[in-house]
C-alpha positions in Angstrom: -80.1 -80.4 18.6 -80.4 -78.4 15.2 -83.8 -77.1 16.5 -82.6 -76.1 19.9 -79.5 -73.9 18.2 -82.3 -72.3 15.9 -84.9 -71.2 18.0 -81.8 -70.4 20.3 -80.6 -67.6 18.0 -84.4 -66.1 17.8 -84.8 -66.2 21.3 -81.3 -64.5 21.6 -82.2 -62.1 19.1 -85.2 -61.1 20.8 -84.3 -60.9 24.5 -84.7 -57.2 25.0 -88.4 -57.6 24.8 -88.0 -60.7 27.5 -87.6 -58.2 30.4 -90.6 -56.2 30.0 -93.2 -59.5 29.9 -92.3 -62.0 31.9 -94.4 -63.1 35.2 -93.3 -62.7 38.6 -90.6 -65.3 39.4 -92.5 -65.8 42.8 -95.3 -67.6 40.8 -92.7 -70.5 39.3 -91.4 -73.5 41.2 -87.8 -72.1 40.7 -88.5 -68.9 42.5 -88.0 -68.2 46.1 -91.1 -66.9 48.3 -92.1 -63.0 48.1 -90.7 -62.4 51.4 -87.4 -63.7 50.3 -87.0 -62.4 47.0 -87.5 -58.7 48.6 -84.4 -59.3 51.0 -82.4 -60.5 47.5 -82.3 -64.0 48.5 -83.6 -66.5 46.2 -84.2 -70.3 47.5 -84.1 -73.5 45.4 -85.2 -76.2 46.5 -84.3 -79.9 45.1 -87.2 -80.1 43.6 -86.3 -77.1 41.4 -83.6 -79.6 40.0 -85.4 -82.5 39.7 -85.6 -82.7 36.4 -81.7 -83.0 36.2 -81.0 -85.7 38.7 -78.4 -84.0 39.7 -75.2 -86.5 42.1 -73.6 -84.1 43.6 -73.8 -80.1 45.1 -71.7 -79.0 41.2 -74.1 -80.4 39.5 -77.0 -78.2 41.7 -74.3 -74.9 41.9 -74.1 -75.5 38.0 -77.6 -75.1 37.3 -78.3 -72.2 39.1 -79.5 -69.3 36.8 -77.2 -66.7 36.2 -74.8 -68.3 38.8 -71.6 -68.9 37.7 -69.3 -70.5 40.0 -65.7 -69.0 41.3 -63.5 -71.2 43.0 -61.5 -68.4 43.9 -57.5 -68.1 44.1 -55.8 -70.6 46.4 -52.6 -68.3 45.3 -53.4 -65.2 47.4 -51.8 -65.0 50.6 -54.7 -65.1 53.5 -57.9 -65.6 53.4 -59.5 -62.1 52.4 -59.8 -62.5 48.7 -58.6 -66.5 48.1 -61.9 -67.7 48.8 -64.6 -68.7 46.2 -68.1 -67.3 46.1 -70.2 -70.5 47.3 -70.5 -71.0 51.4 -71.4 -74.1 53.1 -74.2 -74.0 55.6 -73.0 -70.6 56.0 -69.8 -70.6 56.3 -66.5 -70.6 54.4 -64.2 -73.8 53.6 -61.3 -73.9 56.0 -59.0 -75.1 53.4 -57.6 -73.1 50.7 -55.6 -75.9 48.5 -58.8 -77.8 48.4 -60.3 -76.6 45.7 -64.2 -75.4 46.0 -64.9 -77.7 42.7 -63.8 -80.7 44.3 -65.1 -79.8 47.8 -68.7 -79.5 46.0 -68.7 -82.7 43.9 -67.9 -84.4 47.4 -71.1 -83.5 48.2 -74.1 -85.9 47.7 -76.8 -84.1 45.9 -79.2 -86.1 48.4 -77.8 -84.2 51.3 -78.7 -80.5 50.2 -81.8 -79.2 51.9 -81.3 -76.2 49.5 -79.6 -73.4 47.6 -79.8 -69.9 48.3 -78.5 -67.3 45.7 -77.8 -64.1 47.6 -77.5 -60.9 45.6 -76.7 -57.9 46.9 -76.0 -58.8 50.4 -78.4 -59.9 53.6 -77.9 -59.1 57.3 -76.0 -61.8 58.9 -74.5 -63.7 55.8 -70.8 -63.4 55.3 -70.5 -62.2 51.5 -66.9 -62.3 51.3 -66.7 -58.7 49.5 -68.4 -60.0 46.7 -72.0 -59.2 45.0 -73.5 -62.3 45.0 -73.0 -65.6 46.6 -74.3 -69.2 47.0 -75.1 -71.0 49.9 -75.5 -74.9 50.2 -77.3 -75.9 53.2 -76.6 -79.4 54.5 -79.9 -81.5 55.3 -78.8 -82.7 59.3 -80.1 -86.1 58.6 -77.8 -89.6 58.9 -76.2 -90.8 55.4 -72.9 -92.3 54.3 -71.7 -92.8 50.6 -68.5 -94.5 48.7 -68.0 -93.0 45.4 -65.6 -94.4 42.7 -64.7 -92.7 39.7 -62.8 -94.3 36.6 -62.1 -91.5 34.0 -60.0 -91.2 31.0 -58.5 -89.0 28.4 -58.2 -90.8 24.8 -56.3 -89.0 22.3 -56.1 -89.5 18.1 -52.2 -90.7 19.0 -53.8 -93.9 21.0 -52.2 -92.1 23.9 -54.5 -92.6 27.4 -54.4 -90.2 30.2 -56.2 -91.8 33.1 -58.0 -90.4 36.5 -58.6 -92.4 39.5 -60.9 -91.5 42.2 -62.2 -92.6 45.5 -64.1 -90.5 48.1 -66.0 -91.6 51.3 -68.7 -89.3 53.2 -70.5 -89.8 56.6 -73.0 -86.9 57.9 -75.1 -87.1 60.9 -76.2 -84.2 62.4 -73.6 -81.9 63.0 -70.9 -84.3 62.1 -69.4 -85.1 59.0 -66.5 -87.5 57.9 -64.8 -87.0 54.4 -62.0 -88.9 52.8 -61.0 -88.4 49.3 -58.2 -89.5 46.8 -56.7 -89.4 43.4 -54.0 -90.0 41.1 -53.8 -89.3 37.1 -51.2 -88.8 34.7 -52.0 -87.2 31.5 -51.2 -84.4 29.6 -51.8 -80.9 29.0 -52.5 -78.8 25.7 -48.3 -78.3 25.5 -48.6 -81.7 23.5 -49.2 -80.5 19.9 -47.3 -80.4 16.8 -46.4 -77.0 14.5 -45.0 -74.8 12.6 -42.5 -71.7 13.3 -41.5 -68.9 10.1 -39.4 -66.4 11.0 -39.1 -62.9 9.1 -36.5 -60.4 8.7 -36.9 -57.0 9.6 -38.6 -56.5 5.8 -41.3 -59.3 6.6 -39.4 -61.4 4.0 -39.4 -65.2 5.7 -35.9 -66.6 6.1 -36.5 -69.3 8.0 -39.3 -72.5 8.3 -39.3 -74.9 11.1 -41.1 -77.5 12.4 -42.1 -77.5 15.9 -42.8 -80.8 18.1 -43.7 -80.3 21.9 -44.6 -82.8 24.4 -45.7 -82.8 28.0 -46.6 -85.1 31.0 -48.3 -84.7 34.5 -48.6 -87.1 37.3 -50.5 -85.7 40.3 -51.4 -87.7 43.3 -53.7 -86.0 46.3 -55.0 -87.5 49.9 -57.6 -84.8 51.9 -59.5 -85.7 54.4 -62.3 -83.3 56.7 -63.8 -84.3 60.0 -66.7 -81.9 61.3 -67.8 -82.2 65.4 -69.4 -80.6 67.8 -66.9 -78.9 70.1 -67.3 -76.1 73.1 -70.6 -75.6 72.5 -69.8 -75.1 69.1 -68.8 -76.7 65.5 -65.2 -77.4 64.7 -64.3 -78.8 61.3 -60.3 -79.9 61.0 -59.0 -80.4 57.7 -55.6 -82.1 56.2 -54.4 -82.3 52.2 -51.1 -83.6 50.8 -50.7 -83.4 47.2 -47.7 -84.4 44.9 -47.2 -83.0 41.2 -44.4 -83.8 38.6 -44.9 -82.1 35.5 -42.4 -82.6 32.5 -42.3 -80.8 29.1 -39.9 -80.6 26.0 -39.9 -79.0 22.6 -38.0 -80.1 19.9 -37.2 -77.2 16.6 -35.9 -79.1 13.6 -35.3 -76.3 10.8 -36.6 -77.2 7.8 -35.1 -74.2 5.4 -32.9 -70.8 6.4 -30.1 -70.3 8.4 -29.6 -71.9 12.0 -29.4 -75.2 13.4 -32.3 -77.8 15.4 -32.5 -77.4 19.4 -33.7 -79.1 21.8 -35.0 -77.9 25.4 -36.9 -79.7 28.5 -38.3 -78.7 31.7 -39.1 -81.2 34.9 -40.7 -79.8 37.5 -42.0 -82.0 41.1 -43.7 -80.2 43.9 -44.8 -81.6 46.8 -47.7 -79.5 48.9 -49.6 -79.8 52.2 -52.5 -77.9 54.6 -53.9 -78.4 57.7 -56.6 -76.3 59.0 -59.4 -75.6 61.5 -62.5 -73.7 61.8 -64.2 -73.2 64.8 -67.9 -71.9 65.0 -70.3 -70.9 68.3 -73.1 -68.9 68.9 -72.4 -66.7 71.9 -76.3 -65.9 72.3 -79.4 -65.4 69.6 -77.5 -63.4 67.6 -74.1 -63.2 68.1 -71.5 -65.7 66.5 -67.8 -66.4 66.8 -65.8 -68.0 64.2 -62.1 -68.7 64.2 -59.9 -70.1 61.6 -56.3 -71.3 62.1 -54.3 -72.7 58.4 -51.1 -73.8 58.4 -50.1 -74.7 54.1 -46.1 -75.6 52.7 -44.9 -77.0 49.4 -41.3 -77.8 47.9 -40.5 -77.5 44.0 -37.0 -78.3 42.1 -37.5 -77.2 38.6 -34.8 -78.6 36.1 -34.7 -76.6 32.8 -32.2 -77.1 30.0 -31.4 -76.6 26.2 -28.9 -77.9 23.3 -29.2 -77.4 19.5 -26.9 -78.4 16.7 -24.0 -76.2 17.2 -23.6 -77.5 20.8 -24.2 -74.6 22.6 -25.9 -75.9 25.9 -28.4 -73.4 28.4 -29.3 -74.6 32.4 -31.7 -73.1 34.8 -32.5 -74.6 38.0 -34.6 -73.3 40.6 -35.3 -75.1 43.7 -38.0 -73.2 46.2 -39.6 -73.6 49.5 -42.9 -72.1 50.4 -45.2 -71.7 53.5 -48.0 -69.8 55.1 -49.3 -69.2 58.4 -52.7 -67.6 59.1 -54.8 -67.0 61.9 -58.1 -65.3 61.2 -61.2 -64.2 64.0 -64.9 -62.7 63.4 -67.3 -61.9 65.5 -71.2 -61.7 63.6 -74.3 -59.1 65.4 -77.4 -59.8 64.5 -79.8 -57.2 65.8 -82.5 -57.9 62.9 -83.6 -59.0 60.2 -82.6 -55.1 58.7 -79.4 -54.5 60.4 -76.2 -56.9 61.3 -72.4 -56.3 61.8 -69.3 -58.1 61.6 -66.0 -57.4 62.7 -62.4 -58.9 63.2 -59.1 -59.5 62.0 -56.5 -61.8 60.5 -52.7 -61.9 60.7 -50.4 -63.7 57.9 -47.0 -64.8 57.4 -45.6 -66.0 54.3 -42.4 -67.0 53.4 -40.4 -68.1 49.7 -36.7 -69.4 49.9 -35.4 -69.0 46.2 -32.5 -70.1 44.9 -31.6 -69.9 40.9 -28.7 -71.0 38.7 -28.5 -70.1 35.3 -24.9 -71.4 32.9 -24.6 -70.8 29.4 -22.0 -73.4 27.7 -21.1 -75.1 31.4 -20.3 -71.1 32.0 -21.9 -69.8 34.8 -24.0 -66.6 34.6 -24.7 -64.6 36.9 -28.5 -63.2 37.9 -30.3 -60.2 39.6 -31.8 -62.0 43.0 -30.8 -65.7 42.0 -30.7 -66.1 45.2 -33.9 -64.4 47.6 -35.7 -64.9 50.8 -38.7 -62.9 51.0 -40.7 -62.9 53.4 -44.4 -61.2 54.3 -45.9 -60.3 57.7 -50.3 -59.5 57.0 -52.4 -58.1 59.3 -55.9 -56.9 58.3 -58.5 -55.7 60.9 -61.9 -55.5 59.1 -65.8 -54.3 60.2 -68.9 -54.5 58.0 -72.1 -53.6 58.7 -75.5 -54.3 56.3 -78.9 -52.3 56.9 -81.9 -52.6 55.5 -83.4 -49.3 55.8 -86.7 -51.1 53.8 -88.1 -53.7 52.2 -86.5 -53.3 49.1 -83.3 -51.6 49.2 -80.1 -52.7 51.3 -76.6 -51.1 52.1 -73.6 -52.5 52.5 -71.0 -50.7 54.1 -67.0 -52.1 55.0 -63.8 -51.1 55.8 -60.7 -53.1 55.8 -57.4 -51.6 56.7 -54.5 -53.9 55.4 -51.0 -53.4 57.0 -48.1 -55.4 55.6 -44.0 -55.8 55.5 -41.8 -57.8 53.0 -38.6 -58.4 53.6 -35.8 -59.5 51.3 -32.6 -61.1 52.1 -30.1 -62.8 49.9 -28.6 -61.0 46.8 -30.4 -57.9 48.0 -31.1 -57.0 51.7 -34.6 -54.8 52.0 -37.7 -54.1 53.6 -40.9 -52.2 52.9 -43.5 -51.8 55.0 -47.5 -51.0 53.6 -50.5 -49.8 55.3 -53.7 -49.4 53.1 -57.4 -48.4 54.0 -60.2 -50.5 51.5 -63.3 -49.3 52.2 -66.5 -50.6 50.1 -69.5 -49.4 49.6 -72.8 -51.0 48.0 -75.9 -50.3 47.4 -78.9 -52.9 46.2 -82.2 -51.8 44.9 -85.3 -53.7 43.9 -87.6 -51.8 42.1 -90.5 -54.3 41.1 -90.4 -58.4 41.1 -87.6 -60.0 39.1 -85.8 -56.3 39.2 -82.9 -55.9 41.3 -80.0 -53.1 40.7 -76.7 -53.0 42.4 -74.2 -49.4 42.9 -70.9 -50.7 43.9 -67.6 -48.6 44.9 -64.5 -50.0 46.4 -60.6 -49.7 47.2 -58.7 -52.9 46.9 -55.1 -53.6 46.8 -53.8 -56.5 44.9 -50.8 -58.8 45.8 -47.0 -58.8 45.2 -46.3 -62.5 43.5 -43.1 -63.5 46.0 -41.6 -65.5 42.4 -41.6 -61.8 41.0 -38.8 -60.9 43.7 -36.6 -63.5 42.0 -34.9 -64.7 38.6 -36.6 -66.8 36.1 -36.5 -68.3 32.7 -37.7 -69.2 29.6 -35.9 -71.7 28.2 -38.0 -73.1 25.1 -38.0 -68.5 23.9 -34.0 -68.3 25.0 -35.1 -65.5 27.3 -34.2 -65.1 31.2 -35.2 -62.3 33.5 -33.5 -61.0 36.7 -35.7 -60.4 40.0 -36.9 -56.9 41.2 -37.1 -55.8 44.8 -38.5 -52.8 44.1 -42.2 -53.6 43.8 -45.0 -52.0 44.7 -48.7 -53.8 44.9 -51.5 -52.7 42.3 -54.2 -50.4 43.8 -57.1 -50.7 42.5 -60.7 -48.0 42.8 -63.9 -49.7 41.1 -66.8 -48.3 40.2 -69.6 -50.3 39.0 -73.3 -50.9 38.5 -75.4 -54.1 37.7 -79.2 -54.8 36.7 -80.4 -58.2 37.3 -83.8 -59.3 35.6 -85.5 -62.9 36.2 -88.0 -64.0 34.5 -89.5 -67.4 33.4 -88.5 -68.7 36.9 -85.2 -70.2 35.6 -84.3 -67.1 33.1 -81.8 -64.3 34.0 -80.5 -61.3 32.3 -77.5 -59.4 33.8 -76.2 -56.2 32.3 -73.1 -55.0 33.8 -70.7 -51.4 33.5 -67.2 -50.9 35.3 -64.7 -48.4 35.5 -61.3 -49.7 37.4 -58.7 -46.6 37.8 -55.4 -48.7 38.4 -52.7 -47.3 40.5 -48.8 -48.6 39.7 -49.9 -51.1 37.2 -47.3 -54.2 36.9 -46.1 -55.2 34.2 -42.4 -55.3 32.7 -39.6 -52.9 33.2 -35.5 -53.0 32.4 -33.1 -53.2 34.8 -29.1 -52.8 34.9 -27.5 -55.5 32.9 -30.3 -55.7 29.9 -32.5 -58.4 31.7 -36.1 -58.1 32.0 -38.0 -58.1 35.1 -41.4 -57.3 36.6 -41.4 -53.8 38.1 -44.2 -50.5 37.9 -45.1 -48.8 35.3 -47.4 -45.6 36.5 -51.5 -46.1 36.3 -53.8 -46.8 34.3 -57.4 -47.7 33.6 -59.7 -50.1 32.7 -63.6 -50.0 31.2 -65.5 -52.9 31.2 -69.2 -54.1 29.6 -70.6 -57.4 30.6 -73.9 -59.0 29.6 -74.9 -62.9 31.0 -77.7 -64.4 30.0 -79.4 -67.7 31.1 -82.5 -68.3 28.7 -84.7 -71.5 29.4 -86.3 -72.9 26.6 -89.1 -74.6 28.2 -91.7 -71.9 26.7 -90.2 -72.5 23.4 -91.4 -75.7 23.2 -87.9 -77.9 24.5 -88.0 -78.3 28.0 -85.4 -78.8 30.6 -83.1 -76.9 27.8 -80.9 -73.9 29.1 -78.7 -71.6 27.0 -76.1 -69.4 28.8 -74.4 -67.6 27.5 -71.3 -64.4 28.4 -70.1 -61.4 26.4 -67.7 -58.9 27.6 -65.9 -56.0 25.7 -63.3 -53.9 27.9 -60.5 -51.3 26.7 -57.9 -50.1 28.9 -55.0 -47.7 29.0 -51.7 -47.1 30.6 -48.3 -45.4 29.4 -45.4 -47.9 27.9 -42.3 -47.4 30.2 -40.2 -47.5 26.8 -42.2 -45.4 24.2 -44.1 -43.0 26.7 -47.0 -43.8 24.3 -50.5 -44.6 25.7 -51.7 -48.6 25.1 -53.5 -51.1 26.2 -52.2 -53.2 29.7 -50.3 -56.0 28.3 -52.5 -59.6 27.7 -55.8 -57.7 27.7 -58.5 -59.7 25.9 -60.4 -57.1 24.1 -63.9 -58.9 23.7 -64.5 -62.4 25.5 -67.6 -64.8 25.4 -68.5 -67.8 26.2 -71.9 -69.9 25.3 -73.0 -73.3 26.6 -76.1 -76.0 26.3 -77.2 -78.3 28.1 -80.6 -80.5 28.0 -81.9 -82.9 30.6 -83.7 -85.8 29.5 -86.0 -88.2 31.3 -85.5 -87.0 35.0 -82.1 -86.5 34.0 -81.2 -90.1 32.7 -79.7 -88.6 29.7 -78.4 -85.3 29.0 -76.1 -84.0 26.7 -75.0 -80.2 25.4 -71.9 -78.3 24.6 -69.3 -75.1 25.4 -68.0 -72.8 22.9 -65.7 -69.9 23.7 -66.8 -68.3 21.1 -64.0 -65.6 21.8 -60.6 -65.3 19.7 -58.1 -65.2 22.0 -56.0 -62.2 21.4 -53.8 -60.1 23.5 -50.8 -58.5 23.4 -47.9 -58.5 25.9 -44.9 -56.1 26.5 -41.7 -56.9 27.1 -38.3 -54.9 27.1 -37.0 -57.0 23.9 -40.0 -58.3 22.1 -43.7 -57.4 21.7 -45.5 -60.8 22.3 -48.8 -61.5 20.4 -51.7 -64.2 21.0 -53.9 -65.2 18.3 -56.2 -68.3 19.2 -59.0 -69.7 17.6 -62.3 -70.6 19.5 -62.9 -73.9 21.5 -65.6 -76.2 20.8 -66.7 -79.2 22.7 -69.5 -81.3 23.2 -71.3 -84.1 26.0 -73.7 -86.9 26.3 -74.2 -88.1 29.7 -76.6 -91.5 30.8 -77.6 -92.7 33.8 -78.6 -96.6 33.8 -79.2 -96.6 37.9 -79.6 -93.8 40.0 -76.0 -95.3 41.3 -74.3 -94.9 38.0 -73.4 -92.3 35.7 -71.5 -92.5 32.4 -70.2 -89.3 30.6 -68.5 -88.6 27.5 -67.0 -85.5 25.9 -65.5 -84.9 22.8 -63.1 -81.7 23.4 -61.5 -79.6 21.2 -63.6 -80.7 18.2 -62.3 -78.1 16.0 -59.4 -78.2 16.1 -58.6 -74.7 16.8 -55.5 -73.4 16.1 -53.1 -71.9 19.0 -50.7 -68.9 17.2 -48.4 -67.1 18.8 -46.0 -64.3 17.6 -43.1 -62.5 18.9 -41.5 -59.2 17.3 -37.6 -59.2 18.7 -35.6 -56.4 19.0 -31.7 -56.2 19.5 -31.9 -54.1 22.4 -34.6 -52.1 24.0 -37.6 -52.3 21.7 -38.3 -48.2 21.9 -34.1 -47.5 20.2 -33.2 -50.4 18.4 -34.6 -52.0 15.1 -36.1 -55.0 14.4 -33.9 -57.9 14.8 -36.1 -60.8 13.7 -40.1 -61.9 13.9 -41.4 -65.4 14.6 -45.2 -66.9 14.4 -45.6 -70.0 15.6 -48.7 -72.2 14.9 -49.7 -75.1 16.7 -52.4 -78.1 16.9 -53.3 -79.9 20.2 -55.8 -82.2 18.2 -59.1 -83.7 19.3 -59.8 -85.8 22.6 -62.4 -88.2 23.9 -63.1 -87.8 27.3 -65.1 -90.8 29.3 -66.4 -90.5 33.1 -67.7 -93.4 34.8 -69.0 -93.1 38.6 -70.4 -95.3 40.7 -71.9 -95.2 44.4 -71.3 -98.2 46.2 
């Protein structure tokens, strides 16, 4: 292990030099033919993971170089945009609550005929408005397998947070059969012990507490997923119901300085469920029709509440009800291997009933927007079109015109209605073997979060902010340009440079009556620099042994609605990085490695009241992983064996931070402590 570090940090050292010797990658097993690397598609086979012995299609997606995998954002309302960037034979998932983690590690590893990495785009693949995508394609042959999975947390307290699995899979042909469930209870990183000091306006500490915070989740999921040939096509129907109750408390016992202990908890349950469809048929050669209909609603009560020593009590409770509608058609031309189109259009409604109470000593008190009913009618028509003008350059051109209306009834009666044109431009250049360089410009518009509309609080901080109809989405125009180099058939370098120009950032405004609550606050902009690196160490003497590795610097601006100064956007992360390990052994019969985010976590966010600071150390864990049987596979990982600390500060004002003097500071320092995690899984 010592060894591989080393000769890690003088390869890193040197990897400049990498890009300007390496062989063609279409001469290494990993690399896909000539003519396929020219149109930017690259092919592994499973032969190219072999030497893994991988179970399932994560474990494949996970060793893909310079691949990292997105599961997208199950959050955004439709499907433009929620979706991760890995397809299945083609085509997208139909659910958007199943996550694309779990909807891969359903997959037998022995059912992929192969993965392609497409960069850049490629006529007649749907890339989902993003540069590069993987594609899993599904070996049509007849298997079935029963998976069972026993896993654990262990902590240093003796406490145990177990996982249960069980998933079945049938494929044959065209049809497929999956059933899956699970059920944990366990706990989260809230479950640490601390410290809190509190300063006076001076810095001079007046106060020293002890802080002790505890959480619990129990989560239980059924989803199941039928494929079949329907119409002359393929229909795949899924169906999820998932149940979550998550409980936390903190308990401040003052230890010196004025002020008394409290006491605050939080219980939240939520139930959730989907169904969906996706239908699929060729209407000739090369023409293709696909239709998707999704249907998703969840409940949640949140409970919050507070007491300290001098028996002043706080509640907030929340109960919601959510739901989303979406119906989305595209029809797919082929005319070549150089040209294709795709055009069509979804329509989406989504809904949040929201009502809040808030009391202070059994007092009611009342709230901006306690009680809200937004509601959101999407429709999005959308045409793309991909030419290859030659053999080595591609252009992707698409337009997306987005019209939407929220409406707001309850405490506040409104309506806005949105239309907004995103068009995207891209442009992908190889100029030799292993080369490729990407020109990207588009306009995107981001979404409104429906819980923004209403009130919420923070009990554990004592803060509570009122609900804002008055929101206007994000806008964003990016510019950017990547270079991709391969080399040593699993080896990848990526150098990337953005510019984002951001119109009505969000972030936190006042409103009437001193709360808080998230509103505009003019544009801004955003630079970012981005390098990945994926370096095998086979030539360096340990093979099977891959290093990746992610750094990332960006620096923004916008104007503080208070101070009318310039800053940075609130809970920016000024550098970022990331580096992991991981060896194969013996055709994969052992492995182990390890994940470091080597970034300190620190960001600063804005608030009316308080300037709030983060100040986290860097994460550390390591794995071994054996395989007795091909059946069987035993993992364990130590997590969080540092230690690292988790700091947080908070600068409070008595009134608005830009006219009023510094009422008090706080920092508070916490420990989560080290866990053992073991994974046992078994195919019956």
């Amino acid at each position: 292990m010592n060894r591989a570090l080393a000769m890690a940090g003088t390869a890193l050292a040197a990897w400049p030099c990498l890009a300007v010797a390496q062989e063609s990658p279409a001469t290494t097993t990993a690399a896909a033919p000539a003519d396929s690397a020219q149109t930017g598609i690259l092919i592994y086979p499973p032969e190219f993971f072999a030497s893994a012995g991988p179970d399932t299609a994560l474990d494949m997606i996970q060793r893909v170089p310079g691949f990292g995998l997105d599961t997208g954002n199950s959050e955004a309302r439709g499907l433009a945009g929620a979706q991760g960037n890995v397809l299945i034979d083609g085509s997208r998932p139909s659910s958007k609550t199943d996550n694309l983690f779990e909807i891969l590690r359903r997959i037998p590893a022995a059912s992929v005929e192969r993965v392609e990495l497409i960069r850049g785009g490629a006529p007649g693949i749907d890339m989902q408005g993003r540069s590069v995508i993987a594609n899993v394609v599904l070996k049509r042959t007849a298997s079935s397998q029963i998976v069972l999975e026993t896993n654990s947390y262990f902590y240093r307290d003796a406490y145990a947070g177990p996982l249960l699995k069980a998933q079945y899979s049938r494929r044959e042909g065209e049809k497929q059969t999956e059933i899956a469930f699970s059920a944990t209870t366990d706990r989260t990183g809230g479950t640490a012990r601390g410290h809190r000091t509190r300063y006076d306006a001076a810095g001079a500490a007046f106060q020293e507490a002890d802080l002790d915070l505890w959480d619990r989740y129990r989560n239980g999921s059924v989803r199941g997923s039928i494929t079949r040939p329907l119409g002359g096509g393929k229909l795949r129907a899924n169906a999820l119901i998932d149940y979550t109750n998550f409980n936390n408390r903190q308990d401040i016992a003052i230890l010196s300085g004025p002020g008394v202990n409290s006491h605050n908890q939080d219980v939240n349950h939520a139930w959730g469920g989907e169904l969906g469809v996706n239908w699929t048929r060729p209407l000739g050669p090369r023409t293709e029709i696909n239709l998707i209909a999704l249907q998703r609603g969840s409940r949640q009560r949140y409970d919050s509440s507070s007491y300290d020593g001098s028996g002043a009590t706080t509640e907030f409770d929340n109960d919601s009800l959510r739901g989303e509608s979406i119906v989305r058609g595209t029809l797919k031309y082929r005319q070549s291997d150089r040209w294709a189109f795709e055009g069509g259009g979804e329509v989406a409604y989504n809904f949040l009933d929201n009502a809040s109470r808030y009391n202070q000593n059994g007092a009611p008190v009342a709230l901006p927007n306690a009680k809200v009913l937004v509601s959101e009618l999407r429709g999005e028509a959308f045409g793309q079109t991909t030419f290859r003008p030659t053999a080595n350059l591609t252009l992707e051109a698409a337009l997306r015109v987005e019209k939407s209306t929220i409406s707001q009834s309850g405490d506040t009666d409104k309506s806005k209605s949105f239309v907004y044109p995103k068009p995207r431009l891209q442009l992908t250049w190889v100029p030799g073997a292993g080369h490729q360089i990407r020109l990207r410009a588009e306009r995107s518009v981001g979404q409104l979060n429906f819980g923004d509309f209403s009130a919420s609080t923070e009990i554990n901080l004592g803060t509570v902010a009122g609900g804002n109809a008055d929101l206007e989405p994000q806008k964003l125009t990016v510019y950017e340009v990547v270079y991709e180099r391969r080399f040593w058939g699993k080896g990848a370098v990526e150098l990337t440079l953005q510019h984002t120009e951001i119109e009505d950032v969000i972030d936190i405004i006042p409103l009437i009556g001193g709360f808080d609550a998230v509103g505009n606050i003019g544009n801004g902009w955003v630079n970012l620099g981005q390098v990945r690196i994926t370096l095998p160490f086979d030539r360096l003497g340990i093979p099977n042994a891959l290093l990746s590795a992610r750094f990332a610097a960006q620096k923004s601006q916008v104007t503080d609605p208070l101070t009318g100064q310039h800053r940075r956007l609130s809970r920016e992360i000024p550098f970022a990085c990331s580096v992991s390990f991981n060896h194969d052994l013996e055709g994969g019969k052992f492995s182990y490695g390890f994940e470091h985010g080597c970034n300190i976590d620190r960001y600063t966010a804005y608030r009316v009241r308080e300037v709030r600071t983060i100040d986290n150390q860097p994460f550390v864990s390591i794995y071994g992983q054996w395989k007795p049987n091909p059946k069987m596979t035993v993992r364990i990982d130590l997590g969080n064996v540092t230690n690292f600390r988790v700091a947080n500060g908070r600068e409070v004002h008595s009134g608005p931070r830009n006219i009023t003097p510094i009422l008090f500071s706080e920092r508070r320092e916490t420990r989560q402590s080290q866990y053992l995690f073991l994974q046992v899984r078994h195919v019956l």
